[in-house]
N, C-alpha and C positions, 0 to 999 in steps of 0.2 A: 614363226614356226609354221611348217605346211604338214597337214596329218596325211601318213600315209597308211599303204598296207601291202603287204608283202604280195610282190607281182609276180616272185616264181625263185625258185633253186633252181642253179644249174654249174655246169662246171665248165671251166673256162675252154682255152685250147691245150690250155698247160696239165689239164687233170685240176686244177684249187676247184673248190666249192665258192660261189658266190653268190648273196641273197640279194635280190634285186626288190628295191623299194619304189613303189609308186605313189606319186601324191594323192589322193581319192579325188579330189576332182578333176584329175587329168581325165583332156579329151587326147583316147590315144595318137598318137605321131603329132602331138603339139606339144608334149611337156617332154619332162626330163624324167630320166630312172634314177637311181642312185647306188651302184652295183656297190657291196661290201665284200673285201673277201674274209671270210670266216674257215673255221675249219670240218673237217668230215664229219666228228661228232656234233658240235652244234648244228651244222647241216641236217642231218638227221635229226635232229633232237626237235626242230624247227620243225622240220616237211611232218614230224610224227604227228605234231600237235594242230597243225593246219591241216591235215589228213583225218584226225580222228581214228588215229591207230591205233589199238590196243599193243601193250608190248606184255613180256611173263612180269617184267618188275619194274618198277618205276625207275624214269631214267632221272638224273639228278634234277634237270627241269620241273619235274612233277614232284620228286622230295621238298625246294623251294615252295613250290603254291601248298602244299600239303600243310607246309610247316607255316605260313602264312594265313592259309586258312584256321589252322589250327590256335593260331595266337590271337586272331581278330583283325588282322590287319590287309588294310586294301590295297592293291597296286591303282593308284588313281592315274597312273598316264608312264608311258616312258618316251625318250626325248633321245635322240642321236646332237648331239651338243654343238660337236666343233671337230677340227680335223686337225693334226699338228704332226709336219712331219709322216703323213700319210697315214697315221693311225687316228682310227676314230673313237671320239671319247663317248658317254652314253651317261644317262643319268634317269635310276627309274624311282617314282612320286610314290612313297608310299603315306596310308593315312593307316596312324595308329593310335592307340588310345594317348598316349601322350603328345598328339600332334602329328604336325607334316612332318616327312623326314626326307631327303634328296639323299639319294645312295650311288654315288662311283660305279660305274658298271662296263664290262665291254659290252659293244651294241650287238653283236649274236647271241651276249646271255640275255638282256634286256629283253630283243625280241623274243625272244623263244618261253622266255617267263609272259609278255604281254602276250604271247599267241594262245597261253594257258589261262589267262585269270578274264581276255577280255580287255583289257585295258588298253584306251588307245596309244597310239603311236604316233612320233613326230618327228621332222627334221628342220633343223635350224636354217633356215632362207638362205645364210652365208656359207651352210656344208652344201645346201643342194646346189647353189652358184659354184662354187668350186669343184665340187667333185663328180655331180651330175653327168648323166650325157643323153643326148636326146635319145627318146620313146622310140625303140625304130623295132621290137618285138612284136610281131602278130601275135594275136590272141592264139591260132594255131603253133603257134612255136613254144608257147607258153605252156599248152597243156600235156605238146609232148615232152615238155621239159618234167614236167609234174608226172607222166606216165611214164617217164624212163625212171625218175627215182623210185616210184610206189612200186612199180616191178622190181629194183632195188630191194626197196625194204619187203617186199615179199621172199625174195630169195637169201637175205642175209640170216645168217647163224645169232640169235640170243649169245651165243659164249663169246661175239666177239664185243660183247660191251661190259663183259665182268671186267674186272681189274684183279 
């Protein structure tokens, strides 16, 4: 397992959102990224909590830690597993009063819960060999990437995340 952290949102050529993962101790243009594609709401849901956005009401990411918080329970690590048939599997560590507990997860809910409690992140040596691709974003492309969504979520409407 290589612990990473989230190197940036951006969206492809096609319009998808995609969370690009970096290993922490990548020295940039030597290592690998590891692009996921995720969708618009988990997108947001992620750049909020890596942002330290406030929003008017919690988005379901923040109900999760709430409801965690609330019971005693730790997220001690989440893990990007394995890849099969291009979907990638995720798995996040929780500790609770009854023990460890390994919980099924997609890896954009995963992350987006470990970007809220803290909790580190990982990816399996054999997803980041297979689906990896080399480190070739500047730190400049990265934070305009980060400035185009924050201008994003400053212009988007609250009522388009009611249901």
């Amino acid at each position: 397992m290589v612990e990473v952290r989230v190197a940036g949102v951006a969206l492809d050529a096609g319009g998808q959102h995609v969370i690009l993962l970096q290993p922490i101790e990548a020295t940039p243009g030597e290592s690998k990224l590891l692009p996921i594609w995720i969708g618009p709401m988990e997108a947001t849901s992620i750049m909020v909590a890596i942002e330290g956005t406030d929003t008017p009401r919690p988005l379901t990411h923040d109900l999760v830690r709430t409801m965690l918080d609330t019971l005693g329970v730790h997220v001690d690590r989440v893990e990007v597993t394995r890849i099969e048939n291009s979907t990638f599997y995720a798995e996040i560590t929780l500790n609770a009063g009854s023990g460890i507990q390994r919980i099924d997860a997609r890896p954009s809910d995963a992350i987006a819960i470990a970007s809220r409690t803290g909790a580190p992140m990982f990816v399996a040596d054999a997803v980041l060999a297979e689906a990896g691709v080399d480190d070739v974003i500047s730190d400049a492309e990265a934070e305009a990437d980060v400035e185009e969504f924050t201008k994003f979520l400053e212009d988007v409407d609250p009522d388009d995340f009611r249901e």
